[in-house]
C-alpha positions, 0 to 999 in steps of 0.5 A: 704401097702402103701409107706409113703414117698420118703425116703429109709428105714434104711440100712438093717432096722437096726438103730443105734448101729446095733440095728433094727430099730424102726418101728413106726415112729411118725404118719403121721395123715393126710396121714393115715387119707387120706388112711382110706377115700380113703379106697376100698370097700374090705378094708371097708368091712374086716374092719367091721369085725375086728374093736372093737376087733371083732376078737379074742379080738384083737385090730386091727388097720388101715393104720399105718406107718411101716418105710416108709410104711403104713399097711392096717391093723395092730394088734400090739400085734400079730405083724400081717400086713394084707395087701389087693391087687387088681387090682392095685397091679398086677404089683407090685410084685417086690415092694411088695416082698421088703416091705414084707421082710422089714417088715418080718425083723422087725419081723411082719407077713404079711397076703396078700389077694385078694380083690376078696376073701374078698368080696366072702369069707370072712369066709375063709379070717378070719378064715386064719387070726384066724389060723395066730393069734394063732400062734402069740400069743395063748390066754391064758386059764382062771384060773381053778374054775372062778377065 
């Protein structure tokens, strides 16, 4: 996940009246436009295989503003934040682990994988990504007869 912008997030991400604070701010197009170009080859690659709703049904959306940051991938409905780390992320850990517990405050789950276990098993990454999924939000059965 990527910073959107120099300012802090709400106190405690909690906005007025004490209430958390709305998480998706009015979009910032032209910058998750510029993310999506910018896009790695392990974010291209995982993204072909959840976009259209390839995966579980579920909408999957991509560089998506989250307060002052910006998610590389986002089911909504689920509340799932997948996030991709690569060399680039070696030495941000301290950084990661605060805008992890921001977003966990807002009640979002966050999946962080590697960028080499996506190119050399993304079987695995997407069977762990079903696995989180399903205990968001399980799918409903169909009706009994075909109704």
């Amino acid at each position: 996940m990527r910073e959107r912008d120099a300012s802090p997030p709400p106190a405690g991400g909690r906005g007025p009246g004490g209430g958390l604070a709305r998480p998706f701010r009015s979009r910032n197009t032209s910058r998750a436009k510029s993310l999506r170009n910018e896009a790695s080859p392990p974010e291209r690659f995982l993204w072909q295989r959840l976009r259209n709703r390839q995966l579980d049904g579920r909408k999957f959306s991509r560089q998506i503003p989250i307060g002052p940051y910006f998610a590389d991938f986002l089911c909504r409905e689920a509340k799932l934040i997948i996030e991709l780390d690569g060399s680039t992320h070696d030495d941000s850990a301290e950084y990661d682990a605060r805008r992890d517990a921001y977003c966990r405050e807002l009640g979002f789950t966050v999946l962080r994988f590697q960028n080499a276990d996506v190119i050399g098993n993304i079987e695995g990454v997407l069977s762990h990504i079903m696995a989180a999924l399903a205990q968001a939000h399980p799918q409903p059965l169909p009706p009994a007869g075909g109704e």
